[in-house]
N, C-alpha and C positions, 0 to 999 in steps of 0.2 A: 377483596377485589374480585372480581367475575371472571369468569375466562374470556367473555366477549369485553366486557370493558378492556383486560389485560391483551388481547389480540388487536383492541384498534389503537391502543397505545403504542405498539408496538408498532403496527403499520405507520401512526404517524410520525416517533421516531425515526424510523426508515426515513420517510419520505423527507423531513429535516432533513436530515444528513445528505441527502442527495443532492438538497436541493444547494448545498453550502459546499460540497464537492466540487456542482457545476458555476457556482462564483468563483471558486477556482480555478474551476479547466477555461473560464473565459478572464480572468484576469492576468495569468502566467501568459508572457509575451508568447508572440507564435514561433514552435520548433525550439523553446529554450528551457523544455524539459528532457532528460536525462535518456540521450542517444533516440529524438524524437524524430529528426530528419530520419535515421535509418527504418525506423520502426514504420514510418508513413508510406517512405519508398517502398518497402517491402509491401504492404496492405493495397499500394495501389496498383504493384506489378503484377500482386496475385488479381485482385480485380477487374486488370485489362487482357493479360495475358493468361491466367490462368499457370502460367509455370514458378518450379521454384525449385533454385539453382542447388547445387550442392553446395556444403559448407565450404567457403574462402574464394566460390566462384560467383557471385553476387558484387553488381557496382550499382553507384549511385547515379539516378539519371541528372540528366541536364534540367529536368524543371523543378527538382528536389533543390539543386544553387541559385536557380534563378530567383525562386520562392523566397528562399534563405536572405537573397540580397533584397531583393523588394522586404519582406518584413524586419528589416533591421539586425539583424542576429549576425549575419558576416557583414566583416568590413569590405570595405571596397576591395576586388581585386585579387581575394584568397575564395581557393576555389577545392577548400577541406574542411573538417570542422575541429580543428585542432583547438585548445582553448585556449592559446593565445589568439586568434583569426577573429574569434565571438567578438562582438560589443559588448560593454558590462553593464552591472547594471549601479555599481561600486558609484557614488557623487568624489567628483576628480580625478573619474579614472581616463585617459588621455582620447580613449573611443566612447563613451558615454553613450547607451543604446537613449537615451531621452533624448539627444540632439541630434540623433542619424535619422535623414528621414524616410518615409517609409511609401510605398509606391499606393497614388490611389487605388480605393477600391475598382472602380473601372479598368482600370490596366490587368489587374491580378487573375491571370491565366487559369487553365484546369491544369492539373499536377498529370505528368503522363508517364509510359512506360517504355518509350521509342528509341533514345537517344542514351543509352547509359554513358559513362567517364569512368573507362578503363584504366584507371592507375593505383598506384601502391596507397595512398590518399583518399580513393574511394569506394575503398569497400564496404561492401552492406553486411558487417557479419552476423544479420540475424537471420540469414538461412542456418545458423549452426542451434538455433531454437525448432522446438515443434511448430509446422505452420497451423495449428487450430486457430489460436488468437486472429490471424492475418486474413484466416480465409472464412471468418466468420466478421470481422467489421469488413474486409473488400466485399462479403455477400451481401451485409448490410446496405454498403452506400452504395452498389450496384443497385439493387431492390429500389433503394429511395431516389434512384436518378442523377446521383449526385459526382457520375463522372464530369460529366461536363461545367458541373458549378467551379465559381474561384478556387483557388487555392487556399482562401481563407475559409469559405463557407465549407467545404471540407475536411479541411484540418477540426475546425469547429464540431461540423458533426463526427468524427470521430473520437472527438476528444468525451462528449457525452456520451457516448456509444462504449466509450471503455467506464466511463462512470457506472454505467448502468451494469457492467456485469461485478460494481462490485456491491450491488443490493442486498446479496447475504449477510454482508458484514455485521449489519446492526442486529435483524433477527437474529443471526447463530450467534452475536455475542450475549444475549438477552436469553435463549434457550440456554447455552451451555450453562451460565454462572445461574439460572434455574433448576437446571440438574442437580447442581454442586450442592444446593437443599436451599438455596436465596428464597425468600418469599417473591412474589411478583413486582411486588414496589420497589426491591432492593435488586430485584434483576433490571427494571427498567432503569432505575437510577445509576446503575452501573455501567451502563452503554455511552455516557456521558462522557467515562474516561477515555472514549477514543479521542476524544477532541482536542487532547492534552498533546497528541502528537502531529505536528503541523504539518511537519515530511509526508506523513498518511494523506493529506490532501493535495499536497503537491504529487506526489505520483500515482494516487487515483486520477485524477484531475489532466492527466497524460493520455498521449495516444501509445500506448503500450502496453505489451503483453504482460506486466504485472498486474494489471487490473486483472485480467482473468486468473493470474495467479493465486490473486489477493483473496477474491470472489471465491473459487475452488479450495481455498485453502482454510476459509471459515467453513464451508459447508465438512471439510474433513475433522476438521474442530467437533463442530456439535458433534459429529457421529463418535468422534472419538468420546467427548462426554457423557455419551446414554451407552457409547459400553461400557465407561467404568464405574457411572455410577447407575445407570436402568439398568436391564435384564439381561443385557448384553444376548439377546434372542438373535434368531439366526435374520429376521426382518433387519434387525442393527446391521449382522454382516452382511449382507448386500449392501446396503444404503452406505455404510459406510467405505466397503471394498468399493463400489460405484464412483462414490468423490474423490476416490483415491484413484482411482484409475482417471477421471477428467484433469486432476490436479495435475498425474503427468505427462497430462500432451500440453503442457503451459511453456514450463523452463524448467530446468535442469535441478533450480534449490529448491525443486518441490519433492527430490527424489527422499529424503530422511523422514516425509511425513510419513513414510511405510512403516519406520522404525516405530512411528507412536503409535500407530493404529495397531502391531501388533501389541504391542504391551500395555495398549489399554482393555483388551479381553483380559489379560494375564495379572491383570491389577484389581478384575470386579471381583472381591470378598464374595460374589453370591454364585461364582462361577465354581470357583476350585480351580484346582494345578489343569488338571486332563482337562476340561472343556475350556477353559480359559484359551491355552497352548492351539488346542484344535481351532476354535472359532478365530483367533488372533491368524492364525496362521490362512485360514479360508479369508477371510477380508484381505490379508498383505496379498494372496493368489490370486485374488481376483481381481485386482489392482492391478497387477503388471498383467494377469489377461487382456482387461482394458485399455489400460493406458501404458503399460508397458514397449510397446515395439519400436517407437524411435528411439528406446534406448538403445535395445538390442540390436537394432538395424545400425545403429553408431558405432558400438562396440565390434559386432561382425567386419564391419567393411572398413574404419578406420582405427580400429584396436584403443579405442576411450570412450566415453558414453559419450562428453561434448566437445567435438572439435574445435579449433579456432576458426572463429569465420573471416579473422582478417588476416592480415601478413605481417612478419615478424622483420622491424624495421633493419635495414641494409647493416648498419652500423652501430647494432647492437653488441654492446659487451658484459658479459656477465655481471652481476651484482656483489659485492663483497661487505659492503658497509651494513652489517645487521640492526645497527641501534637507529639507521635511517630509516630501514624499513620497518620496524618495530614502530619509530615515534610517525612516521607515514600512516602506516596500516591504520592505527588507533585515531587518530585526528581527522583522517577519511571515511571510519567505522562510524564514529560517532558523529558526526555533523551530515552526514548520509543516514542516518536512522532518527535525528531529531530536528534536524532543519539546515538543508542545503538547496535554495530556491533557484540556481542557477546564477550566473550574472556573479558571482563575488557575492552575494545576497546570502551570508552564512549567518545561522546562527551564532554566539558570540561561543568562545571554546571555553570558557567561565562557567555558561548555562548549561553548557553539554555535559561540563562534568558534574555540577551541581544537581541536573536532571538525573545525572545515570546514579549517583549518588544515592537519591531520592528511590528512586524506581529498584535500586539494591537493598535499602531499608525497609521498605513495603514486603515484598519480597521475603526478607529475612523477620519483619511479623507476622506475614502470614504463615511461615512455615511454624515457626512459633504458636500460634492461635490455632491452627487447624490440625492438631497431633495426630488425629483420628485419618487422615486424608494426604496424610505428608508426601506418599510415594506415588500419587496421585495428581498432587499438587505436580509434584517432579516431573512428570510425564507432560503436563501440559508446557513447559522451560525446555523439554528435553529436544526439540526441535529447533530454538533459536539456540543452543550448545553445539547440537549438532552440525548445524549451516554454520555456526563463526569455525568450526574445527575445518572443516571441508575449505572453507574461503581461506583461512590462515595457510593450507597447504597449497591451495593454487595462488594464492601470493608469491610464496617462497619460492613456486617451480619456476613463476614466472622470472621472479627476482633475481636468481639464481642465473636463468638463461639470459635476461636482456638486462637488467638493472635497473626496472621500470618498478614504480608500486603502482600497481594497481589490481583488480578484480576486490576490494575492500568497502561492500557495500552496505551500509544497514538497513535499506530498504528491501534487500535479501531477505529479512527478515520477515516482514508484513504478510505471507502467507499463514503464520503462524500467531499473528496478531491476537485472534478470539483467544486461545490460549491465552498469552500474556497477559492479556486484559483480566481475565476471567482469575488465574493466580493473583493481582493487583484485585481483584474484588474480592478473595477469600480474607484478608487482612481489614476491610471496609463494611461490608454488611451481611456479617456472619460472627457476629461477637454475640459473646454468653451474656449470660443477664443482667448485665448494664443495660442494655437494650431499653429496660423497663422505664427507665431514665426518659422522659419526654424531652429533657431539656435538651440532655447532650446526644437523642435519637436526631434531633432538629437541626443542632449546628452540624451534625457530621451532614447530613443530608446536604447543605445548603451549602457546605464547603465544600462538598465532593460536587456540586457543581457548577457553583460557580467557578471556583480555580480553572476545570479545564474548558470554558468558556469563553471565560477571560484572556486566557493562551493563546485559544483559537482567532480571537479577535484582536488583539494585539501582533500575532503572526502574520494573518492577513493585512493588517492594514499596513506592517512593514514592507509585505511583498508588493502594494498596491502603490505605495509612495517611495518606492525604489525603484520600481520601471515605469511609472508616468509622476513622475518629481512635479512640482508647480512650484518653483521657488526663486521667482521674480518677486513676490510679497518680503522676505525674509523669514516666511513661515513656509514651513515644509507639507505641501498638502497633496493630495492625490489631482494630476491633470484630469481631468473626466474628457477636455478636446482630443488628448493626445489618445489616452484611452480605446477611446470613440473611434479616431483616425486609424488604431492598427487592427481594431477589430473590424471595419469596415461598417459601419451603423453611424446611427443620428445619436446625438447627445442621449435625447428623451429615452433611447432603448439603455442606455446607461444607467439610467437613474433609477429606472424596471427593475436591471438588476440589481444593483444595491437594495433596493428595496425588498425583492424576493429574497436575497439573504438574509438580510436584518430580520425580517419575517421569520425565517425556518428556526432564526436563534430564538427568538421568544416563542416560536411552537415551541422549543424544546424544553423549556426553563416554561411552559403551561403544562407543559405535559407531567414536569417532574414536579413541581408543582400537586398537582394529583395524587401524585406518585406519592410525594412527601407528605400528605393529608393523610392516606391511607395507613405510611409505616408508621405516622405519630398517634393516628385516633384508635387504630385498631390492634396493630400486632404489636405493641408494649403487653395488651393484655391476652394476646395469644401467647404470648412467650413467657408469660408468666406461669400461665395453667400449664405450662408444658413442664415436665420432670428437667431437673438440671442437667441431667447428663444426654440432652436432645437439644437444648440451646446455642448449636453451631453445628455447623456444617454437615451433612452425613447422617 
């Protein structure tokens, strides 16, 4: 394959995946992804106002509730976002967001910064994040004019607006597992397995600062990958201390990617001990030169790198029951890293473990298969270890102090995605010479993508027919009126969309397609001429 063939393959992956993000971010009801009233509030106070509060002195305005109840997500008359208050999106659950109705488009106000609601119930505690994320979409929809637009047509364009910073993802997953010695068909074809994870497009597909997380946190990926297996040149550490430094002014679980970036110098075989250490050590420095100082500005002035931004409830009493928070932690870990749509709309906790099951056997072949690359492999996992150890300890402080579980998120994770993926493709297209096998080069091919495909597509259409149900027929179908009603559009723009999705699935599966022509016609007989002891990885 060409490297211009392999570059617009690439782009057009990209642009798939984007395009089946933004079916996302307009199918997820509005404000019913994960702390998205806050996240909006804050992008529109920075927007209007320009200021931003200290952590735990941030409230939520009056058009942020008002919004809330016009789009269906609170019930009548709760004036918090507690999750009892939500409408679900659960069939017989006693609020049912499909039967609340929802305020015409015409009525749906612009979102403002004037009136905030001072109470223990309304704080915004995402002043206790870096404002980049906030003051780069309020720059955005300032620029496009869109203070004054609905509340809907804003949330909207914000919600693409976080889509878009997360366009790394697919190229740096496509470079990195390139790096790793994938041929180009077997790198494109590997970019597939994001689709296997449905959570990844419900929290792209948000107006929040993990998109930028996400985005920033692939691009420290690939760097990390060309220091440990490229030249690990001093171009790497810039490029790479640079992503590390944007990664963090995002959130706070992006602070352990410093730990990979330095040990990925310290792991390139072509560096040595001393230049490895030095060069590891100049990329971690220039990192916190960068993007360093809200930590240290946190740490100086309230002795922790990340405050709480809210208040610690009246009538909290410490925690003592451990095997609560243990079976908590885990049930919230896991249905937050593979599918928690909001609404009661979880994945089933059968698939969660059967999945993690899966994703732990991959894993434990690849490390198996790639002996040459093991500590390696390690480095790129050693980020999601790090963020569950960090989360498991503000668990317990929390637990400890109020008897609450929470902070136990596995979308914590998705910074580190490209990694994961990329160890998940050392076990997939990097096998020794079997390879030469057309038959079973083909079915792995065709299995690896359709499965997560089919995920993708099966998730979605669960998400789509649990918040707009149609089941006056006694078949369970997607409302496209109801749809239509909360996005504020004509039916016909409805059917656009579904169409432009279905569309980017079968770019993808043409694309791979290609892909799959390439790895069966040509590099059976490239890997053959190759000496056996260069037949994987490295």
């Amino acid at each position: 394959m060409s490297r211009r063939r392999f570059t617009a393959l690439t782009a057009a992956l990209t642009l798939c995946f984007l395009v089946w993000q933004a079916l996302w971010a307009l199918t997820t009801r509005p404000f019913g992804t994960p702390d998205e009233p806050m996240h909006v509030n804050s992008i529109i106070r920075v927007a209007s106002t320009g200021e931003w509060p200290e952590p735990g002195e941030a409230y939520l305005d009056k058009s942020i509730f008002r919004a809330s109840h016009q789009s269906g997500l609170l019930q009548a008359g709760w004036q918090d976002f507690g999750h009892s208050h939500k409408t679900s999106t659960r069939l017989g659950a006693p609020a049912l967001y499909a039967s609340v109705p929802v305020a015409p488009h015409r009525q749906r106000e612009p979102l403002g910064s004037t009136h905030p609601v001072v109470t223990d119930q309304s704080h915004d505690q995402m002043t206790q994040h870096p404002a980049l994320y906030y003051r780069l979409a309020g720059g955005a929809l300032a620029a496009a004019g869109g203070l004054d637009w609905p509340w809907d047509r804003q949330l909207q364009f914000l919600r693409l607006f976080s889509v878009l910073l997360t366009a790394p993802l697919v190229p740096c997953t496509i470079y990195t597992v390139r790096r790793m010695g994938a041929s180009r068909s077997g790198a494109l074809l590997s970019s597939t397995l994001l689709y296997a994870l449905p959570q990844v497009m419900f929290v792209t597909g948000a107006a929040s600062n993990d998109s930028l997380a996400i985005g920033a946190g692939a691009l420290v990926m690939a760097g990390v990958a060309s220091a440990m297996f490229g030249r690990g040149g001093w171009m790497t550490v810039c490029v790479t201390g640079a992503a590390l430094g944007l990664s963090l002014w995002t959130k706070g679980t992006t602070i352990p990617l410093g730990l990979v970036v330095g040990l990925a110098f310290l792991l390139n075989p072509k560096l040595g001990w001393r230049r490895g250490i030095t060069r590891g050590v100049s990329a971690g420095l220039l990192g916190l030169i960068l993007g360093g100082w809200p930590w240290i500005h946190n740490f100086l002035l309230y002795g922790r790198f990340q405050p709480s931004g809210g208040s610690r409830p009246a009538n909290a009493t410490p925690g003592t029951d451990v095997p609560h928070l243990v079976n908590g932690s885990a049930q919230r870990f896991l249905s937050t890293f593979w599918g928690d749509f909001g609404g009661d709309n979880v994945v089933s906790l059968a698939l969660q473990v059967v999945g993690t099951a899966v994703l732990v056997g991959i894993f434990v072949l690849a490390f198996t298969r790639q002996s040459g690359i093991r500590l390696r492999l390690a480095n790129f996992l050693c980020y999601p270890v790090a963020v569950l150890g960090v989360l498991m300890a503000g668990a317990w402080e929390t637990f400890r102090a109020t008897g609450a579980v929470t902070g136990m998120q596995g979308r914590y994770l998705y910074p580190g995605l490209v990694g994961i993926v990329a160890a998940l493709a050392a076990a997939w297209v990097g096998r020794p010479a079997v390879e030469t096998d057309r038959v079973v080069l083909l079915r792995r091919c065709c299995v690896g993508v359709a499965v997560p495909l089919l995920i993708a597509v099966h998730a979605w259409h669960r998400q789509a027919i649990n918040t707009y149900p149609l089941v006056e027929t006694g078949i369970v179908r997607i409302n496209q009126s109801r749809w239509a009603e909360v996005l504020g559009v004509g039916q016909g723009r409805i059917a656009v969309l579904l169409v432009a999705g279905f569309i980017a699935l079968i770019g993808v599966i043409a694309v791979c397609a290609v892909a799959t022509r390439y790895s069966v016609r040509i590099e059976a007989a490239q890997i053959e001429a190759r000496p056996h002891s260069e037949r994987v990885f490295g």
